[in-house]
N, C-alpha and C positions, 0 to 999 in steps of 0.2 A: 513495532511499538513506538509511541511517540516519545517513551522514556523509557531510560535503561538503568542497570541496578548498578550504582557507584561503587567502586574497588575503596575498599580499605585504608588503602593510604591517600587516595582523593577526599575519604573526611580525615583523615590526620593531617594533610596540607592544609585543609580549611582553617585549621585552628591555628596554623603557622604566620599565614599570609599577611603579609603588609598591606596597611593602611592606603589605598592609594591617595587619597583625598589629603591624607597625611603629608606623602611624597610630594605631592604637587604644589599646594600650598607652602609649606616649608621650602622647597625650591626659590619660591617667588617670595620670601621673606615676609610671608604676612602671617607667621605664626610666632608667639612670645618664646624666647629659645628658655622662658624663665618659669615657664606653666607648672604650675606643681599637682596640678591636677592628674590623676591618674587615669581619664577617659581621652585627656590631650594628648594631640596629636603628637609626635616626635619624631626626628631625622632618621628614614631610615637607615640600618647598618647594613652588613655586607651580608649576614643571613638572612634579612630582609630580600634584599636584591636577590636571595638565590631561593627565596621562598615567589618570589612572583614567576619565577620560567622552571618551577618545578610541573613535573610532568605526572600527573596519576598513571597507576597504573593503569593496563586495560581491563574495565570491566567483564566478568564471566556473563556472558549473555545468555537470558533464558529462552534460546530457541533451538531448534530442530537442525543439526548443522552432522549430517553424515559424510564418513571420510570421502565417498564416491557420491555425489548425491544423483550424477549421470545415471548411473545403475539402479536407484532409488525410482527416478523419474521414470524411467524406461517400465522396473516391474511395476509401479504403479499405472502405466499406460496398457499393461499389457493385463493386468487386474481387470482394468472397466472393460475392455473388450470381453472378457469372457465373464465375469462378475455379473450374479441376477442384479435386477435394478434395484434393490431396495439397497444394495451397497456400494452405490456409486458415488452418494453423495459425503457418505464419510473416505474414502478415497481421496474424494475431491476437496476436501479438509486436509488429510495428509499430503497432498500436494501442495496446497495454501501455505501449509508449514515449512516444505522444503524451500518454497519461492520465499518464505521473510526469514528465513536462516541466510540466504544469499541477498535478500536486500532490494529484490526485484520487485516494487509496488506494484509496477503496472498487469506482471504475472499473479500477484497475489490476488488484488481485486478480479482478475480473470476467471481462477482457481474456484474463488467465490462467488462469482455468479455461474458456475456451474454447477457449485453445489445446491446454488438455490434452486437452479432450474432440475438439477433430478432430483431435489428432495423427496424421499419419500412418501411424508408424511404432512401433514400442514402444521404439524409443530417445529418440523425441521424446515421448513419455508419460511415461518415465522422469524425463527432465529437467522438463516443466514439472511436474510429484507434485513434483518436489523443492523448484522454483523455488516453486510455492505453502507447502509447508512451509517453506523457508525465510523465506518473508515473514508467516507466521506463527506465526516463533518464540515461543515464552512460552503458545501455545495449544492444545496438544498436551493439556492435560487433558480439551478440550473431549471427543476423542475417546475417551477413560476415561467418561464423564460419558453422551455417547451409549451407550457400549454398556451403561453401565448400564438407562439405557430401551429396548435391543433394537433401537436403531438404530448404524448404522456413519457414518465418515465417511472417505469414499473418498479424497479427496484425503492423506489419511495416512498409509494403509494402502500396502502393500505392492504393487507390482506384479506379478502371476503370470506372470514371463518366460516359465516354459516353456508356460503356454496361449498367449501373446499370440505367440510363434512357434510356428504348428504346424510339425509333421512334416513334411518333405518328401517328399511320395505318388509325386514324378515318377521317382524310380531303380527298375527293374524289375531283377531278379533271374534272368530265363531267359536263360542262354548256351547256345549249341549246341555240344554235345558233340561235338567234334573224334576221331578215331583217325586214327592215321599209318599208313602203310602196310600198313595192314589188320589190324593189330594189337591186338588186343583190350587194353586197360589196367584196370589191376588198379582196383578199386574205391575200394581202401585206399590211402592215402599217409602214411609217417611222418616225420613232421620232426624232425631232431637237431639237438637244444639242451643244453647244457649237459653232454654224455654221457645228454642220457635222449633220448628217443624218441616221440612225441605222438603215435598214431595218430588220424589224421584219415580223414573220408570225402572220398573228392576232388572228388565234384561237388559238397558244401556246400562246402567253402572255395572250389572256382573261382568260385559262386556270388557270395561276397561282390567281388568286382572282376574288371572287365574284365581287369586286366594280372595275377591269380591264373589267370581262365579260360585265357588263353594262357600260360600257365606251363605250367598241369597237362592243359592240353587239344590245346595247340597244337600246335606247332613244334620248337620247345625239345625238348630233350633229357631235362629234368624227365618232361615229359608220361610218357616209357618208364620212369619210375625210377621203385620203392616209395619209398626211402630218399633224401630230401633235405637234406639241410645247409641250416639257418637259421640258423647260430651267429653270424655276421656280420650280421645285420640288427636289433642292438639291442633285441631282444626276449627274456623269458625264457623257460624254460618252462613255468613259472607263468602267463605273457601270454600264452603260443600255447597253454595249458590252455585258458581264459576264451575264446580268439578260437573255437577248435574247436566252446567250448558256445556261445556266439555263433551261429556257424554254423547249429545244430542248432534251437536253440529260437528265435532273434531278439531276444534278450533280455540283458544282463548281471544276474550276481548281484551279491550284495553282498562285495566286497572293499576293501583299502583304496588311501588315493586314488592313492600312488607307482605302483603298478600300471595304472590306470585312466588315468594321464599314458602311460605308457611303451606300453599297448594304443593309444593317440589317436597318438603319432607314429607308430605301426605301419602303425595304419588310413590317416594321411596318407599315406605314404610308398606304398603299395599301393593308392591310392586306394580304399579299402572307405568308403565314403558311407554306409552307411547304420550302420555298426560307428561307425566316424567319430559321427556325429550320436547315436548311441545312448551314445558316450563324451563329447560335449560336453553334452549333456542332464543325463549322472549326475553329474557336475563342477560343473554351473550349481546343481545340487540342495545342494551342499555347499559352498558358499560362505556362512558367515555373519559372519566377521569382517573387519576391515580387512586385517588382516595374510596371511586367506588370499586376499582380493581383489587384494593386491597381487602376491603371487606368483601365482596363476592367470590373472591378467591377462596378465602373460608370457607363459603359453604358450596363449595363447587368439588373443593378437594373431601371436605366432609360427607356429599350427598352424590358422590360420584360425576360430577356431572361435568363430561368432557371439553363439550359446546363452549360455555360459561368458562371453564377453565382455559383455554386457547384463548377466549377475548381476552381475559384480564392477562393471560400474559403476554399479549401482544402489546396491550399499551404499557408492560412495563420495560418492554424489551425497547421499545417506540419513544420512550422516553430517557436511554442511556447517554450519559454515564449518571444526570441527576438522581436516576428514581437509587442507586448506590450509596444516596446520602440519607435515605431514608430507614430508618431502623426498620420499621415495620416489612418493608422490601425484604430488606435483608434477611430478616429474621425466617420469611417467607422461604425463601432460597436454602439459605443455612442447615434449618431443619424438616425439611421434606423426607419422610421414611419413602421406601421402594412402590409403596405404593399409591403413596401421594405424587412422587414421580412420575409414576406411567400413566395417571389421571392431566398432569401438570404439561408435561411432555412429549408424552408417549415414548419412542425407541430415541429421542434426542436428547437423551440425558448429558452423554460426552459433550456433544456441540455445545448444548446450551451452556455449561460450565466450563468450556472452554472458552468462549465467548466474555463470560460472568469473569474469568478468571483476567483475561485480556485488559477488559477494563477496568479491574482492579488495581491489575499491575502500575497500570498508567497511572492513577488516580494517586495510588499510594504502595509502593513496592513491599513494606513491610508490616501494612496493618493487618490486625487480626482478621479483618472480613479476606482480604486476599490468602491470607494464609486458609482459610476456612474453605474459599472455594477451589484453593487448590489442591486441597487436603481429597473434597467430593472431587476432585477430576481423576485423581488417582484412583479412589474408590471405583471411579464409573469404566476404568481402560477397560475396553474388551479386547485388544492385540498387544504384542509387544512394541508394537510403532507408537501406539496409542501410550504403553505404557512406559516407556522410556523418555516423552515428550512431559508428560505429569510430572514424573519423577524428577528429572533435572530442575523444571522451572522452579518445583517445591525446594525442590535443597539448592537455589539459589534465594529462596528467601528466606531458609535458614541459612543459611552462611549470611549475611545481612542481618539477621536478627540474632546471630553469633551463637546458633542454639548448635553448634559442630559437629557432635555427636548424632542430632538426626538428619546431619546436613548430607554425614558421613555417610550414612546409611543409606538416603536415598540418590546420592550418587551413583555408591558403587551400583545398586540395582540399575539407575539408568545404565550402566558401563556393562553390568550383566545380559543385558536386554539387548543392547548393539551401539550403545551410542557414545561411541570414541571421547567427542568433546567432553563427555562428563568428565574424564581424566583432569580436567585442567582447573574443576571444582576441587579435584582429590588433592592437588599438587598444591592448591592454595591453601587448602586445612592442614597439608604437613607442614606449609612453612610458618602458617599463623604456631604450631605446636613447637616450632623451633627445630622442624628436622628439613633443612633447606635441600641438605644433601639427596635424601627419598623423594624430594620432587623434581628436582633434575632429573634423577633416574625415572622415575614417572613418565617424565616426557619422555626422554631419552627410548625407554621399550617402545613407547608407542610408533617413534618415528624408526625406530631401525624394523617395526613390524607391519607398519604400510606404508601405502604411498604418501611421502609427509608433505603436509600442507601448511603454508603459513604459520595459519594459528600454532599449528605445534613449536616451532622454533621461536613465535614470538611470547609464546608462555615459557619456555625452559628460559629465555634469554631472563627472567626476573628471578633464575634464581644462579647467576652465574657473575662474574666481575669480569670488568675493563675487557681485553681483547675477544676473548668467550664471547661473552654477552653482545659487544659488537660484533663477532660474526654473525652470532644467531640471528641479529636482527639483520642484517645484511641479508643471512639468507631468506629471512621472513616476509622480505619484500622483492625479493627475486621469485619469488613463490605465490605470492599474493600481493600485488602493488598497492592495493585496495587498504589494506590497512596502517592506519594512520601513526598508531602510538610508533611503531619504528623511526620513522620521519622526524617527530617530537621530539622522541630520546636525545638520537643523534643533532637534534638542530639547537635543543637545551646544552646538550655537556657541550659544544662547539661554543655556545657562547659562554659559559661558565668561563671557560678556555681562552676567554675573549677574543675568539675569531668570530667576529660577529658577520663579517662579509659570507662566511664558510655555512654560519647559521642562519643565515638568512635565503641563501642559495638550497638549502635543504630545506626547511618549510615551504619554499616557493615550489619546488621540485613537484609537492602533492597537491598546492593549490593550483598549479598547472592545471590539472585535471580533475579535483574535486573539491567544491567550494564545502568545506567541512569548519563547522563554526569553530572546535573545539581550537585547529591549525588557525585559522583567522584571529582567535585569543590568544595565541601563543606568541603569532607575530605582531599583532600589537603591544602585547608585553616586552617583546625586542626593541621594539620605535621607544618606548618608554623609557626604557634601559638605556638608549642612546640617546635620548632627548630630541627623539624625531618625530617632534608632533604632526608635521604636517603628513608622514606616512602612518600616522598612528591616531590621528581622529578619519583619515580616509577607511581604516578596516574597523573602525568601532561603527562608523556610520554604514558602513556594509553589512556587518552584523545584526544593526539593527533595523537594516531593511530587510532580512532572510528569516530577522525573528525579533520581533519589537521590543516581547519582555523578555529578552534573554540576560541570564544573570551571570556575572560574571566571575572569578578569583574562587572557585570552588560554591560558586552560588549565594557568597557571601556581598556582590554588590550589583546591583542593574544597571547594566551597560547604557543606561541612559543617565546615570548619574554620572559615571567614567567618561560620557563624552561631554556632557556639561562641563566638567573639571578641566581636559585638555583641552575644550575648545577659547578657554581663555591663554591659551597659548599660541592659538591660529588667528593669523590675519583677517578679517572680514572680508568677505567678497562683494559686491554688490551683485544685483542680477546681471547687467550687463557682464562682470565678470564668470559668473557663472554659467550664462551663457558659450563665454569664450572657452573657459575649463572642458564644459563638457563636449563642445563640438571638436577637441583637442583630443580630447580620450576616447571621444568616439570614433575619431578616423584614427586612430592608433589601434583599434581595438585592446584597448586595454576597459576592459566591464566590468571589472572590478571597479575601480576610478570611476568608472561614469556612472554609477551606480551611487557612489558616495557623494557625486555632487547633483545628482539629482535630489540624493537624501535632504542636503543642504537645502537646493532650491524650496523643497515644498515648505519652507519653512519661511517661506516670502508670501506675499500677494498675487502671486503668476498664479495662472490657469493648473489648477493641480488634476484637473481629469486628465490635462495633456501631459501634464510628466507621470504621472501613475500609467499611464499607458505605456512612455518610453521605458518607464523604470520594469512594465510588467515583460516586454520586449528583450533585455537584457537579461532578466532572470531565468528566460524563456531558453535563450544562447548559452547559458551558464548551466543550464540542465539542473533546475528549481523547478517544476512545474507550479508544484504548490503557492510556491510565495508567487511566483507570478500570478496564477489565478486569481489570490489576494488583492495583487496591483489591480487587475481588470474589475474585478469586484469595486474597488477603491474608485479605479476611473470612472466606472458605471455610477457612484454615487457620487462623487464631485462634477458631471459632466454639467458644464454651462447652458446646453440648449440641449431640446430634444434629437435631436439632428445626432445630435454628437453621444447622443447617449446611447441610441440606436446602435449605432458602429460599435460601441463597447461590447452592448450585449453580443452584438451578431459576431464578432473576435471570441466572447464568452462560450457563443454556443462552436463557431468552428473550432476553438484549442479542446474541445470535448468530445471531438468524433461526430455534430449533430451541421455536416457541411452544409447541405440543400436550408435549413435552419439559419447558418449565418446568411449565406445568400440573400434569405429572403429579407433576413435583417436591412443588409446592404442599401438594399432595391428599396425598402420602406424609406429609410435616410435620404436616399437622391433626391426620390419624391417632395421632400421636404427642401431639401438644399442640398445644392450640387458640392463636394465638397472632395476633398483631396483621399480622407482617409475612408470615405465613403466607396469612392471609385476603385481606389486601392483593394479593400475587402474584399468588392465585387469581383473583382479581376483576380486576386489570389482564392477568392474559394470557388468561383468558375474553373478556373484552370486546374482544380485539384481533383472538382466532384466531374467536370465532364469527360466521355470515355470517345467524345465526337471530334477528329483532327480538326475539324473547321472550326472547331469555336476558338483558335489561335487570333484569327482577325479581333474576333469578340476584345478577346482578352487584351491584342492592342491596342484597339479602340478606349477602353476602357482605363489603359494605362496612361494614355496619350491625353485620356480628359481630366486623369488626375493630375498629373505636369500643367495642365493650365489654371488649374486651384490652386492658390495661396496656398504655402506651408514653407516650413524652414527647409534649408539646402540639406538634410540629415536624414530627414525621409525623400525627398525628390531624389538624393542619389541612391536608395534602397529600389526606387519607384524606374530609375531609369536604367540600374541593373536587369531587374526585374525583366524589361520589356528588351533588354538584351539580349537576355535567356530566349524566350519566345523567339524573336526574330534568328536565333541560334537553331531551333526545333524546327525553324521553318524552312533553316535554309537560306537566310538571307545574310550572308555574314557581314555586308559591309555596312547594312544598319544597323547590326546587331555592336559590330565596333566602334559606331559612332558614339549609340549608346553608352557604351564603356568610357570613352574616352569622354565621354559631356559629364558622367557620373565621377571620372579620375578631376574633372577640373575643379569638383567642391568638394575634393578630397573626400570622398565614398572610398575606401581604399580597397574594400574587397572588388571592387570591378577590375580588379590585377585580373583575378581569377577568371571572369568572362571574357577577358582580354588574351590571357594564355590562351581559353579555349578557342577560339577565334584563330590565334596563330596557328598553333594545330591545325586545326582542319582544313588551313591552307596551304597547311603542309612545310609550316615552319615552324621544326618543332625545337629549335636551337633560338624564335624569338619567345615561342610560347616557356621555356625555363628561364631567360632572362625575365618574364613578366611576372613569372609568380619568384622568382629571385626580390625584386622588387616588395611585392606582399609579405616575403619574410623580413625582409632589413625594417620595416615599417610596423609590422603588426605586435603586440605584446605576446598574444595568443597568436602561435603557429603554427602548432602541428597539425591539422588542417590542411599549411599551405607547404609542409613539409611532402605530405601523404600525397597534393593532389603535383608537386612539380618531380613525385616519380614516376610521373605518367611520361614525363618528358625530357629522356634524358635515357642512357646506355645502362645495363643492366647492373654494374660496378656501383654506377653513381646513383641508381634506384635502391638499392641494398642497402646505400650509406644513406640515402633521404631516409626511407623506412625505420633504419633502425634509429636516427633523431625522433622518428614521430612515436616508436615506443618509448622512448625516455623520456620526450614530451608527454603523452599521452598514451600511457599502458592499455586504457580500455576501448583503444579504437582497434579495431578486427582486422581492418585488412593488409596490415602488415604481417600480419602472424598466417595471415591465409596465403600472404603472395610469398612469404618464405619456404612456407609447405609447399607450396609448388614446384617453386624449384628445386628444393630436393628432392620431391616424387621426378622431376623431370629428369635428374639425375640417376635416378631409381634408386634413392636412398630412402627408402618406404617406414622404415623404420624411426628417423628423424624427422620425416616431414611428418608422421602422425604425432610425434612428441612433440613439434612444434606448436600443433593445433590442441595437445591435452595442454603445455603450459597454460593457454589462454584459458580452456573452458575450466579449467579449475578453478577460476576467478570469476567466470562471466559466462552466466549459460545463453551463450547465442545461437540464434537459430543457424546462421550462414559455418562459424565454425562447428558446428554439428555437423550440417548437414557436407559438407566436405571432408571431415573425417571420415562418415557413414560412406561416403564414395570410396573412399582410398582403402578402407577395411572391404571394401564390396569387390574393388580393383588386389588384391592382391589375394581375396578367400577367405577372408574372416566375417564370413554370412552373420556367424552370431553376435563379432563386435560393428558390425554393420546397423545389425537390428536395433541393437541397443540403442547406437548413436540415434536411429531414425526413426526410436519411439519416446528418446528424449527429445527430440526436434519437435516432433507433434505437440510433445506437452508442453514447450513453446509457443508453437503454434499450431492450432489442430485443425486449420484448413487451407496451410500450405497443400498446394496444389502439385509439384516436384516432390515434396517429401511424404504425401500419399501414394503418389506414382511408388515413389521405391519401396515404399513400408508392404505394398503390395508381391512387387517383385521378388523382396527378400522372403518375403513368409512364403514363397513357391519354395525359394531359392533351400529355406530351410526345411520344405517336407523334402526336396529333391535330395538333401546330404542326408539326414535319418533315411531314407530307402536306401541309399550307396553313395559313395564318394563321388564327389561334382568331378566329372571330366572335363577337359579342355572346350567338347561339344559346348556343357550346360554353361561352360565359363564366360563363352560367349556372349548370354543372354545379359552380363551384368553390362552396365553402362560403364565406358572407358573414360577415364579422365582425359584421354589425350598424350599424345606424346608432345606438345610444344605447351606447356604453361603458362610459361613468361613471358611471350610477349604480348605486345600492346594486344594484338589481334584476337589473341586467346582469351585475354582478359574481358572481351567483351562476347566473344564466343561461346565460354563459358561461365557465363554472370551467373548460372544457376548456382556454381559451385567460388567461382571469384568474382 
């Protein structure tokens, strides 16, 4: 979700917080110390100061967060495989759920386009096209951008109701013509309306309904009469015109809509079904705004009519999150009975209102409408997964709306149902009630009763003091690195403590590894506190490159105001200076810093498509997808000439998976003008999309003509790394080192890196550690070059690289896999699988999966093998190694239910190997390291 529901004491801080504008100004003595004004500003005092590096607590998140989610994943894998199809796409919803309790975007939107694609229903298509556009708001160009290359992108596009419901073929048309008493009846029948007269034929209109047939054929008194009286059946003669040509042809013309309502309760009212459908059909055609969705929705849900009902909620689904602000919408939602649902929906009642709920949350965590629709999601659970998911998010917006009592209530039920986290709802409504002590123990059961994870130690740590409380959280991040308030705590009371060195070394510790705004505000408030402007308008100006209107001091001021204020504290740069700044921080790799003076820069007259590109580049490296796309977006609409704009797009369509796409972008650009970042493109999305060895030339070629384009020293040595690489693939080492060393001479400082590899594979691998030796003394950011100089170096002094690059960087894999290794090598099977459970408790990856799945397979645990290798699918579900074994295993598992796996069947499992660790293994077995 794009927002989360704020703790407690994060609005009691709001109301604490010092003035910063206050602080600043008064520093700089242009505030009267003699103001008697009570909205003036004044010095702040020492509560002040300790109200600006207070730390909220951590929010209770309303999402799907089970203790084992691996075993989650797995029965849910092992569900769609046997599961008829019309329940795979809510599967594939609880999936979505478990991938945004862990935080995994790129799974989530996965999860969701496969819900859409087995939907199965065209109401449950409806909703997830919308739920994926809506989670890809801001990238709606992309699909401009395809059709410009003649491809679509379906997930955007419109859904074609009236194909996705055909025709209903089953109503047949033959009644048998009845006569009464031997009575011949007149062929002809006229109906009077209005004073006029509608001649009809009587066996087409008995034709269209059974209860017409016995009107005009039966019984009835009708059947003996030319001339019948209609006038009382709400129809005009204009409708009973239309209905008669109906009859005739099977078809409506074109009329307008009041009519075409007024023929639809006709058709209801007489049951004519197929009139009927042929009026819901032309209705569903003519629905294109909200406004007429609103009203047609009325009588769609009133007159049954399915067709008409799917249009109008697609365009309100197509128009989220605005059509939310619209009462009548709402109202629509809100109060739908069961059987206005199944007309509205069909079987996607959950989806749809979970969906409804989602974006409510965002919009507004504790208005009535959210609380309303998540009131109907509860209503709608048909499982306990379903139903423990409703429950918590609801009694998270009671706890927020401080209603505790039913916050209480639908906790414990989530916590009845299976879902652990509710406890830490429980824990907070005992301590709001003053009983601090019951939620310790709260946590306390939970963690001596499973495997404890994180969160558990870093919820109990809020209800314990000083050393306690510091261990919990110690342990809390020994368990899950991932979360952040740990980091805070300890980096807040260190500076309280006025170790400011100690607190600043601990904030940095998680910006290390994850650019997290809330840590970014925390150590900006540190710079401030020490009067370190210039390190302290560098992370406000980052900030506001990651999120423009991000607000700051509990949301109490816009980080664009806060750097107006400091930045009259900082020097001006000219461009040339900034120029110098940034190519400074870029061969340091420190991205954070180059990011802050790019900020700076667009605030000049320079070419802004060309730094919204570098800025979208760094964001890229910093693992931002989002704000990057923003930047490329940015550069796309500042680009100076066509030429340049082209390159934008075509970067726009390769960082989205659409390669052949950018390419073509590329090739348009050259055409126009030859140009550095033109050639560049071409040569990195050739080299990515072709599967042909020869096209290395291409791609030299290609590199070689961008080096003789104009551009600054900062991409040419990205440009001559690059062509390093290649000439590396090819075999050519001593171009490939020239390379390096032309890209070392304008300070490219990652060409360390192509440079070690070079030494290698000459089989010097005592110069290839001194080179990336080099890359660490230099780089801000190194765990990277921690990871790649234990490739080169003695087992001892690999173990000690490795374990810098987990303290660097906790969520890179292959240190935790190359640990495991070695101790399976030692046949310590026990530790190395605990090695690789630390990790995935954190981080569901495909590699530490699928090596675990080996080592449970290598020692005869078929079923925790399984597990692991149908949580790996649901990762990825066309790795090609991890279908191989999912295969093997399900032998592996009919062969242990017939008898015990002997030594024979033991065979057939794949051997990790007995040498793991070295260089040779490691590339031996990439499947697994």
């Amino acid at each position: 979700m794009r927002t989360f529901f704020p703790s407690e004491s994060c609005k009691e801080s709001q109301l604490n917080a010092l003035n910063p504008q206050s602080w600043l100004q008064v520093e700089r003595g242009k505030l009267s110390k003699l103001s008697s004004n009570s909205n003036s500003f004044s010095i702040p005092s020492s509560s002040s100061i300790e109200s600006l590096i207070k730390v909220p607590e951590p929010p209770i998140l309303p999402f799907y967060k089970p203790v084992d989610y691996v075993e989650v994943l797995a029965q849910i894998h092992e569900e769609l495989e046997l599961c008829p199809p019309q329940e795979q796409s809510n599967l594939y919803l609880l999936q979505f759920q478990v991938f945004r309790g862990l935080g995994e975007v790129k799974l989530m939107r996965r999860s969701l386009r496969a819900a859409w694609r087995k939907a199965n229903s065209v109401h449950e298509k409806l909703v997830f096209a919308a739920w994926l556009k809506y989670e890809k708001q801001g990238e709606e160009h992309i699909s401009d951008l395809l059709s410009s290359c003649g491809k679509c992108a379906q997930e955007f596009g419109p859904v074609d109701v009236l194909t996705q419901l055909p025709v209903d073929g089953s109503e047949t048309s033959t009644h048998e013509t009845i006569s009464m008493n031997g009575n011949k009846m007149s062929r002809q029948v006229k109906f009077k309306i209005e004073g006029e007269k509608i001649v009809c034929d009587r066996q087409k209109i008995s034709s269209l309904s059974a209860p017409f047939d016995a009107m005009l054929n039966g019984c009835f008194s009708e059947s003996l009469s030319e001339d019948i009286d209609m006038s009382k059946n709400n129809i005009s003669a204009s409708g009973m015109k239309e209905i008669n040509e109906f009859s005739k042809t099977g078809s409506l013309r074109e009329f307008p809509p009041h009519l075409l309502l007024e023929i639809l309760a006709f058709a209801n009212k007489f049951c004519c079904e197929k009139l009927k459908e042929a009026c819901d059909r032309k209705l569903a055609s003519l629905v294109s705004s909200r406004d007429d969705a609103v009203e047609l929705m009325e009588y769609a849900l009133e007159e049954n009519c399915r067709v008409l009902a799917a249009s109008c909620l697609q365009v309100f689904l197509d128009d989220l999150p605005n059509c939310l602000n619209d009462e009548r919408v709402v109202e629509l939602f809100k109060h739908a009975d069961r059987e206005q649902r199944s007309i509205m929906v069909g079987p996607g009642s959950f989806s749809l209102y979970c969906l409804l709920s989602e974006v409510a949350i965002n919009l507004d965590p504790q208005s009535d409408i959210t609380a309303c629709f998540l009131e109907r999601l509860v209503e709608f659970s048909e499982n306990d997964k379903q139903r423990l998911l409703a429950s918590h998010q609801l009694g998270c917006l009671r706890l927020l709306r401080k209603e505790y009592a039913e916050a209480k209530r639908l906790f414990e039920e989530a916590l009845t149902a299976g879902h652990i986290y509710s406890v830490a709802g429980l824990a907070r409504l005992d301590y709001i009630k003053g009983h601090k002590v019951w939620s310790y123990e709260k946590l306390s059961s939970v963690i001596n009763s499973v495997i404890p994870l994180g969160w558990m130690y870093q919820e109990r740590s809020l209800y314990c003091e000083d050393e306690k409380k510091w261990e919990d959280l110690e342990k809390a991040t020994e368990l899950d690195p991932t979360l952040t308030y740990p980091y805070m705590y300890r980096a807040a009371t260190l500076m309280r403590k006025n170790n400011s060195q100690a607190a600043l070394a601990e904030i940095n510790r998680v910006l290390g590894f994850k650019l997290a705004l809330d840590c970014l505000e925390l150590r900006f408030c540190f710079y401030l506190a020490l009067e370190d402007y210039k390190s302290a308008i560098c992370d406000v100006q980052a900030i506001l490159t990651l999120c423009p209107d991000y607000r700051m001091l509990g949301g109490r001021v816009a980080a664009s105001q806060l750097r107006t204020l400091v930045r009259e504290h900082v020097e001006n740069w000219t461009t040339a200076d900034c120029w110098l700044q940034l190519y400074d921080r870029w061969s340091s790799v420190d991205d954070i810093g180059s990011l802050s003076v790019i900020y700076q820069m667009l605030e000049s007259d320079a070419a802004k498509g060309v730094l919204y590109f570098r800025q979208s580049l760094l964001l890229l490296r910093l693992n931002c997808p989002e704000a990057a796309m923003r930047s490329l977006q940015l550069a796309r609409q500042h680009a100076s000439s066509e030429h340049e704009k082209l390159v934008y797009e075509g970067w726009i369509l390769y960082d989205t998976g659409h390669c052949e796409e950018g390419l073509h972008k590329a090739e348009e650009s050259i055409k126009i003008k030859r140009s550095f970042e033109a050639f560049f493109l071409k040569a990195y999305a050739l080299a990515d999309s072709s599967q042909d060895p020869s096209c290395s030339s291409t791609v030299v070629s290609l590199l070689e003509d961008a080096l003789k384009c104009p551009s600054d020293r900062l991409r040419k040595g990205q440009a001559l790394n690059n062509l390093g690489s290649v000439y590396v693939d090819c075999g050519k080492l001593d171009l490939a080192a020239d390379c390096y060393i032309n890209a070392l001479k304008i300070r490219h400082t990652r060409a360390h890196q192509g440079l070690a590899r070079v030494h290698y594979l000459k089989n010097d691998k005592v110069g290839a550690y001194e080179e990336m030796t080099k890359l660490i003394e230099k780089a801000w950011n190194n765990a990277s070059a921690y990871e790649k100089r234990s490739e080169y170096c003695d087992r001892e002094l690999t173990k000690t690289d490795l374990e810098m690059v987990t303290r660097l960087d906790p969520l890179r894999v292959y240190p935790y896999r190359y640990r495991a290794a070695v101790l399976m090598d030692s046949h310590k099977e026990k530790e190395a699988i605990a090695e690789l459970s630390k990790a995935i408790a954190f981080k569901a990856d495909l590699h530490l999966l699928h090596l675990r799945a080996a080592f449970h397979e290598h020692i005869g645990d078929v079923m925790g093998a399984l597990r692991d290798c149908r949580a790996a699918l649901s990762v990825d579900p066309n790795h090609q190694e991890m279908l191989e074994l999912h295969s093997r295993l399900k032998i592996l598992k009919m062969m242990k239910n017939e008898a015990s796996p002997d030594s024979t069947s033991l065979k057939m499992v794949v051997a990790v190997g007995k040498h793991f660790t070295t260089n040779e293994s490691l590339d031996l077995h990439g499947k697994y390291l």
